[in-house]
TINUTOR-973525 format. One record per residue: y, z, x of N, C-alpha, C in turn. Coordinates in steps of 0.02 Angstrom, whole numbers, padded with zeros to 5 digits, always signed. Each point is the difference from the previous one (the first is absolute). Layout:
! TINUTOR-973525
YZXYZXYZX ...
//
This chain:
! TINUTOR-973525
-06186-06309-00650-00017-00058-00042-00031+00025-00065 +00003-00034-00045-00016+00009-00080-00058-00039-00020 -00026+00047-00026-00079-00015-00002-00027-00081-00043 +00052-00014-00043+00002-00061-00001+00016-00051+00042 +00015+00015+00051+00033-00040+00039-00043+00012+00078 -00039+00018+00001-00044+00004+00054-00078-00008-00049 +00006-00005-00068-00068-00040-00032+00035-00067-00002 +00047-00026+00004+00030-00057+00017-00025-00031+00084 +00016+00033+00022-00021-00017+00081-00056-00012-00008 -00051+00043-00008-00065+00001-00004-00030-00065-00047 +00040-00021-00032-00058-00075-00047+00038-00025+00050 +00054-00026+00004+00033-00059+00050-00057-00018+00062 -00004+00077+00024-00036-00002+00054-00110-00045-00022 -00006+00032-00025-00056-00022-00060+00003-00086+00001 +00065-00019-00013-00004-00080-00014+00000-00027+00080 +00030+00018+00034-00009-00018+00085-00057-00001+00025 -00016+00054-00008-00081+00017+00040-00035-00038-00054 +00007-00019-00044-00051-00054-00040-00001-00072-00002 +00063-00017+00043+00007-00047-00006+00028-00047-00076 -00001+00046-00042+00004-00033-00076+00063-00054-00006 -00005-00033-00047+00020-00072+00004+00054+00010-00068 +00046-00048+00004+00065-00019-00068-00075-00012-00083 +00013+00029-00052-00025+00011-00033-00081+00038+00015 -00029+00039+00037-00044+00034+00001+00014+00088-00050 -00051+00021-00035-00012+00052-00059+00019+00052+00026 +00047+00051+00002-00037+00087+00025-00025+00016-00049 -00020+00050+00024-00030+00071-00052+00045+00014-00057 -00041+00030-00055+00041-00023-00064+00049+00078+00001 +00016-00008-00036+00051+00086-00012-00018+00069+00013 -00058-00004-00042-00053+00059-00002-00020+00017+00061 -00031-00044+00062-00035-00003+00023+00041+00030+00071 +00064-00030+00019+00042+00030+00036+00006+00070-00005 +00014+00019-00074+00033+00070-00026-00054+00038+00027 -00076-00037-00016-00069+00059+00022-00003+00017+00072 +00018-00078+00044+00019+00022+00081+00031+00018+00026 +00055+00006-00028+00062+00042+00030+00005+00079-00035 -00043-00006-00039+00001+00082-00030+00088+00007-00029 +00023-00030-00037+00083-00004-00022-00017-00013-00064 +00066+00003-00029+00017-00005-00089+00014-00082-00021 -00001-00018-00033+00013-00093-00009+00074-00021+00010 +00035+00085-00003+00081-00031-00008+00007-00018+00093 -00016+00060+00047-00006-00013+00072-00017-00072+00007 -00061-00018-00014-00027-00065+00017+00061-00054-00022 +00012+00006-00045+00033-00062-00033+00058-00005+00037 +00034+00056+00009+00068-00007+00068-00032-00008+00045 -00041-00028+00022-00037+00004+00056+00009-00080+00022 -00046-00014-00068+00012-00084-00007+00056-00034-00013 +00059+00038-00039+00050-00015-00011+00034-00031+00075 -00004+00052+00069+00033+00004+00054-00029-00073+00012 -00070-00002-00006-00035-00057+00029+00028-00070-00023 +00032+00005-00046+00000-00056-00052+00073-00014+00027 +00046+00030-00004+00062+00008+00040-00016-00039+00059 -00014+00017+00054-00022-00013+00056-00029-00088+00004 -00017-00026-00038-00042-00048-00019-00077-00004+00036 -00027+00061-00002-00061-00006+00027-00063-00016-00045 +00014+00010-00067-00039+00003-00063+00036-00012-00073 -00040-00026-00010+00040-00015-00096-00061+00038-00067 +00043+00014-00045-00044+00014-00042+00007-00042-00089 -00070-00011-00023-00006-00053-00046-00019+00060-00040 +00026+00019-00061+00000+00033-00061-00095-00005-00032 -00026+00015+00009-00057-00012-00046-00045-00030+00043 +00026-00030+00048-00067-00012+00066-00014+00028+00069 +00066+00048+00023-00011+00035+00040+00051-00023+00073 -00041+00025+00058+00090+00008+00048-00058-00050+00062 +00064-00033+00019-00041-00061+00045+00057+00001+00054 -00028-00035+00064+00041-00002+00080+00032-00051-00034 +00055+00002+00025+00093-00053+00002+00000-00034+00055 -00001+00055+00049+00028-00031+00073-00027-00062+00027 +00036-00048+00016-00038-00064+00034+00045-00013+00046 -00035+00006+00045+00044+00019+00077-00004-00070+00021 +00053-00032+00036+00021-00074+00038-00013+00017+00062 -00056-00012+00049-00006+00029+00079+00079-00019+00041 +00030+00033+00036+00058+00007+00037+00065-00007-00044 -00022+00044-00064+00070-00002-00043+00030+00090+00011 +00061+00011+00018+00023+00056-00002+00044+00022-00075 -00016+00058+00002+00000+00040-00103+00076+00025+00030 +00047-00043-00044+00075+00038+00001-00026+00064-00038 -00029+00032-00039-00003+00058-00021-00039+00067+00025 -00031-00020+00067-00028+00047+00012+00009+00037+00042 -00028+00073-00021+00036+00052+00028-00077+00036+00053 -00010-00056+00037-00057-00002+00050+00003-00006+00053 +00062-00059+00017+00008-00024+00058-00022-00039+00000 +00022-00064+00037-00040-00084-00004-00066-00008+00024 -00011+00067+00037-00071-00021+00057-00042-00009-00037 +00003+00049-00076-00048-00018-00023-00026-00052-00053 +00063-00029-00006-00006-00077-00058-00036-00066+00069 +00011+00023+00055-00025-00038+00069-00063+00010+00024 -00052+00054-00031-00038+00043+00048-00061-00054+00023 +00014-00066-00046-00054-00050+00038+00013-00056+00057 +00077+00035+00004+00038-00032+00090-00008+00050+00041 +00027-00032+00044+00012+00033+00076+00088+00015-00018 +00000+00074+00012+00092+00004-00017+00020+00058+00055 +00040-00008+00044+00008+00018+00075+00081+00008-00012 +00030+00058+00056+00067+00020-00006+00002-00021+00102 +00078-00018+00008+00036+00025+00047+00050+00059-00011 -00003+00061+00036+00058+00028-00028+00061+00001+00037 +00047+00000-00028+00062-00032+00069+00035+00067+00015 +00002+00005-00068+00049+00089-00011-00025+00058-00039 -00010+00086+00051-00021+00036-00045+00038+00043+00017 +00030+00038-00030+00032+00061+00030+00043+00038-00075 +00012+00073+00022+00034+00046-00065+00066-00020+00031 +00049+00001-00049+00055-00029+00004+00056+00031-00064 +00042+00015-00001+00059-00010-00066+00001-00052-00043 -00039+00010-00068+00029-00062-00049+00052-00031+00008 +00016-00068-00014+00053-00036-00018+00006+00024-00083 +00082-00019-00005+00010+00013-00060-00032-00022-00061 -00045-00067+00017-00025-00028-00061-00067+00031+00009 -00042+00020+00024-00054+00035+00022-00001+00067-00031 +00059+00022+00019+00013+00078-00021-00002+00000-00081 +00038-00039-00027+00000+00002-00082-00043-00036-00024 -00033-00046+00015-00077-00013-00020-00058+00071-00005 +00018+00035+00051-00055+00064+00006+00015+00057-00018 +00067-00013-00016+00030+00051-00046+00020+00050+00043 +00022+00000+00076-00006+00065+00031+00058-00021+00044 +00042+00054+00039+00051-00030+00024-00009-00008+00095 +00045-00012-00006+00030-00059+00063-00017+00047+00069 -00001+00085-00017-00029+00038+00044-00080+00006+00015 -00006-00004-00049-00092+00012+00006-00030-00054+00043 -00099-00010+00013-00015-00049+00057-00034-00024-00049 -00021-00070+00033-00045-00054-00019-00038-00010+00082 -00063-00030-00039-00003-00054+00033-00008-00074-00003 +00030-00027+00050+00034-00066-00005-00070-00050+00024 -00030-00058-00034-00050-00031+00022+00034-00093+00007 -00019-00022+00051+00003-00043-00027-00073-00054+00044 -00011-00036-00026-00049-00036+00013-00027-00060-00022 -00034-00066+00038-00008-00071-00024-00088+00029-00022 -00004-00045-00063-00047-00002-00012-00048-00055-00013 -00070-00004+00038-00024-00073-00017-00069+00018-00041 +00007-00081-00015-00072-00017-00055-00024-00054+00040 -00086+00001+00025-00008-00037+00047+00006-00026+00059 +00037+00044+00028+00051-00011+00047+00060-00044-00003 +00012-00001-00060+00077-00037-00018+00035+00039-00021 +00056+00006+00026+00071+00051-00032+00009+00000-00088 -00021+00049-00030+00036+00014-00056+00051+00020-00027 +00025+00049+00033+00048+00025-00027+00016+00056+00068 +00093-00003-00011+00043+00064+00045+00002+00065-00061 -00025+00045+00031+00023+00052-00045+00027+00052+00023 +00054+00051-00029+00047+00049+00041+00011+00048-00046 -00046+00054-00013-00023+00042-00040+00035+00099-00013 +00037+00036-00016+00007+00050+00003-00044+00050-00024 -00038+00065+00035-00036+00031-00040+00042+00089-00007 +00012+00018-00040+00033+00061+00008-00040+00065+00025 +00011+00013+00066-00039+00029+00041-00021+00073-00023 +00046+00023-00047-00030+00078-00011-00070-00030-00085 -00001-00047-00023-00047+00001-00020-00085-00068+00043 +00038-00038+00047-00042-00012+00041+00021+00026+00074 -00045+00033+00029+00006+00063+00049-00004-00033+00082 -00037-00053-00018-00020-00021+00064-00030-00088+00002 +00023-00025+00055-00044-00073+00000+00004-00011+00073 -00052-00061-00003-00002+00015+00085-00027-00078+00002 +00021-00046+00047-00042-00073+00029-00056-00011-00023 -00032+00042+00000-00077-00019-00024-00010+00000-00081 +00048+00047-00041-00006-00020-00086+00050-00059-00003 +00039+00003+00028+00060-00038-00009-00033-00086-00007 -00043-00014+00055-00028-00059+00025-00057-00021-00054 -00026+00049-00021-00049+00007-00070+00012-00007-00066 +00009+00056-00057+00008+00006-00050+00045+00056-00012 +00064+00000-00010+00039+00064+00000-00017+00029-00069 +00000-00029-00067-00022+00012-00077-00078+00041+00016 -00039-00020+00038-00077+00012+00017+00022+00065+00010 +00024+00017+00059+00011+00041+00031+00048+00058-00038 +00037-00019-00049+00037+00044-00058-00054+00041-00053 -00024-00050-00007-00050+00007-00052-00054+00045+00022 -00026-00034+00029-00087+00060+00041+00028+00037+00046 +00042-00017+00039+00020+00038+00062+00035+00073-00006 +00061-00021-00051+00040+00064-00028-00015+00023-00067 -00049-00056-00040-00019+00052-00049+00076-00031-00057 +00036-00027+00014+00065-00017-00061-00017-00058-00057 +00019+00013-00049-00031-00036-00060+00059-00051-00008 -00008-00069+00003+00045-00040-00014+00019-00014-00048 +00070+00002-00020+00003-00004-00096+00026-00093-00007 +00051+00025+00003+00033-00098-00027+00021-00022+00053 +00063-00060-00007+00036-00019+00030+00046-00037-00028 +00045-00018+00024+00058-00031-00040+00016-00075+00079 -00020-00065-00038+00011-00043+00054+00051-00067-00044 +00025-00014+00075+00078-00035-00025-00020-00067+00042 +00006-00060-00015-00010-00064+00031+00054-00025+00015 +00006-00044+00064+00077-00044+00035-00025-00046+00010 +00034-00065-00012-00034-00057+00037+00089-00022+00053 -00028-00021+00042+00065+00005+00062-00055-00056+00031 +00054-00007+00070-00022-00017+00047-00019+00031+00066 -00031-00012+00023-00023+00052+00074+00072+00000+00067 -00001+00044+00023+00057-00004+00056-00035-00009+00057 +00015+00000+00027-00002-00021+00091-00061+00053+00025 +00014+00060+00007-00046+00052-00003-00062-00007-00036 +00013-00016-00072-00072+00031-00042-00034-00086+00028 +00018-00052+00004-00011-00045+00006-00052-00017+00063 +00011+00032+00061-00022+00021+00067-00061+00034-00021 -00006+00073-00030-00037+00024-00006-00048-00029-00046 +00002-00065-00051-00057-00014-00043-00012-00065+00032 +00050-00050+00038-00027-00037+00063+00029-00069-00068 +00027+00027-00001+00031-00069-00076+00077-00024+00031 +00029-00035-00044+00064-00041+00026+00057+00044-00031 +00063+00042+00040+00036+00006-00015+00033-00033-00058 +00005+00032-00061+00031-00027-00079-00047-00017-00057 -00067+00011+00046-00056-00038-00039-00028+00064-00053 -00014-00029-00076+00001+00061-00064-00028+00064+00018 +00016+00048-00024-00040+00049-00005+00016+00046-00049 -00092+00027-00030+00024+00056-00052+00010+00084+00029 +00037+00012-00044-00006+00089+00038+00006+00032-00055 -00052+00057+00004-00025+00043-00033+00018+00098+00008 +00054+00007-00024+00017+00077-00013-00024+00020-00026 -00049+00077+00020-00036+00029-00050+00016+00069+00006 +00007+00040-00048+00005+00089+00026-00054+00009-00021 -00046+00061+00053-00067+00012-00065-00010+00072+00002 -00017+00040-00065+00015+00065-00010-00080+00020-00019 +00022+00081+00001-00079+00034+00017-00012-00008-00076 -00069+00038-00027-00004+00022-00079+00047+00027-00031 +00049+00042+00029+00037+00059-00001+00083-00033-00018 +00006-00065+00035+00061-00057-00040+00036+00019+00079 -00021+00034+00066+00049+00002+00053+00000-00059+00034 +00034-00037+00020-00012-00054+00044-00012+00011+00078 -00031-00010+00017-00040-00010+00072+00029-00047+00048 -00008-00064-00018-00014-00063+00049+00087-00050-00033 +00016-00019+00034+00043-00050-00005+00005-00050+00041 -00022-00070-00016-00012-00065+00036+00030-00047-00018 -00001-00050+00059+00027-00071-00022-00053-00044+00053 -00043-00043-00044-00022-00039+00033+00009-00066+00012 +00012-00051+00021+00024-00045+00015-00087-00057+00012 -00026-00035-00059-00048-00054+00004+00001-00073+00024 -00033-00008+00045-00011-00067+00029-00004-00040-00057 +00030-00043-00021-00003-00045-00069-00067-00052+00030 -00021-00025+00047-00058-00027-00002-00062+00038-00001 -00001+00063+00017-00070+00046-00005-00025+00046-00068 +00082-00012-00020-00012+00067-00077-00021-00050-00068 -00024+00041-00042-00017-00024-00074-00010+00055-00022 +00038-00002-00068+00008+00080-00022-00041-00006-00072 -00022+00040-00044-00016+00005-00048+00024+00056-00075 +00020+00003-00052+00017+00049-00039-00051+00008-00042 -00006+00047-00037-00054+00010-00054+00029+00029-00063 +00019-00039-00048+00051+00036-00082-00044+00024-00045 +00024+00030-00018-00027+00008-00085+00045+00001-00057 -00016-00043-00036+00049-00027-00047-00022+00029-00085 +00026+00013-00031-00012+00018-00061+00052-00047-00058 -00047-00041-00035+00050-00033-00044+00011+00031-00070 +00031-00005-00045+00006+00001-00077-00016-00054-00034 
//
């Protein structure tokens, strides 16, 4: 990770543990540069990432203030966190139905960029909020860069477990939206009416490094989900 980008982590983290609120002050320019022991150009990509991100905005001549104004039980199409933690003030619980290393399918395989010989592993699992079904999800992880999973991460936080567990730095993701209807199957598993809407969510998500890792399709209970985006717009 790049030292801007882990003094990035580090204020993010700063605004959490503070609790700080949609328009609350940070520290002015200087004052960062003196705590982080860095040059103003570091810092400023620093904030730049932040500002991207929509965690913070900055006002020319008055200084850099919190953005984020979080909707309690809204999930961030943009984040490259994992939902647990746009949830972390629910109760959010897995069944897992299916775990096992397996041969990509062809659409799996060219999502991860790797071929049809190599292993994955194959996840799939219901997930609830409250004890209400959220979402089916049926996940590929490409096994020579995730090594191992087992019932007990699987049932938890698999991103958690990427992250602290293996030490892998999550870079982007590239996510694709469907609106369909549910089949017979996904329908059973979210406890809804065969035909009745649903959104589904394709995401590939790749390390710092631009390799892709994870390839998913989740399938959302249209009565439990509410999603949220965060833009930044620049006019002329």
């Amino acid at each position: 990770m790049l030292k801007y980008q882990q003094i990035a982590e580090e204020i993010e983290k700063y605004i959490e543990e503070n609790a700080l609120q949609q328009g609350d002050k940070l520290p002015v320019l200087e004052t960062l540069m003196t705590h982080f022991e860095v040059s103003k150009s570091t810092i400023t990509k620093s904030l730049d990432l932040l500002e991207k991100k929509g965690v913070v905005f900055q006002v020319r001549g008055s200084g850099i203030f919190v953005r984020r104004h979080k909707r309690k039980g809204y999930i961030s199409l943009l984040s490259n966190q994992g939902f647990k933690k746009d949830l972390e003030d629910y109760k959010i619980t897995s069944e897992v139905i299916e775990l096992e290393v397996r041969k990509p399918t062809q659409e799996a395989a060219h999502n991860l960029n790797i071929s049809l010989d190599d292993e994955v592993y194959y996840v799939k699992r219901v997930r609830y909020i409250q004890e209400q079904t959220l979402c089916l999800e049926e996940s590929y992880y490409n096994k020579s860069i995730v090594p191992y999973l087992n019932n007990e991460i699987v049932t938890e936080s698999i991103f958690n477990y990427i992250k602290e567990g293996l030490g892998l730095k999550v870079g982007f993701s590239d996510i694709y939206l469907h609106m369909d209807k549910l089949s017979e199957e996904e329908a059973a598993y979210l406890g809804l009416e065969n035909g009745a809407p649903k959104l589904l969510v394709e995401s590939i998500f790749h390390l710092t490094n631009g390799q892709p890792f994870n390839f998913s399709k989740v399938t959302y209970n249209y009565q439990q989900s509410q999603f949220f985006i965060q833009a930044n717009s620049h006019f002329s």
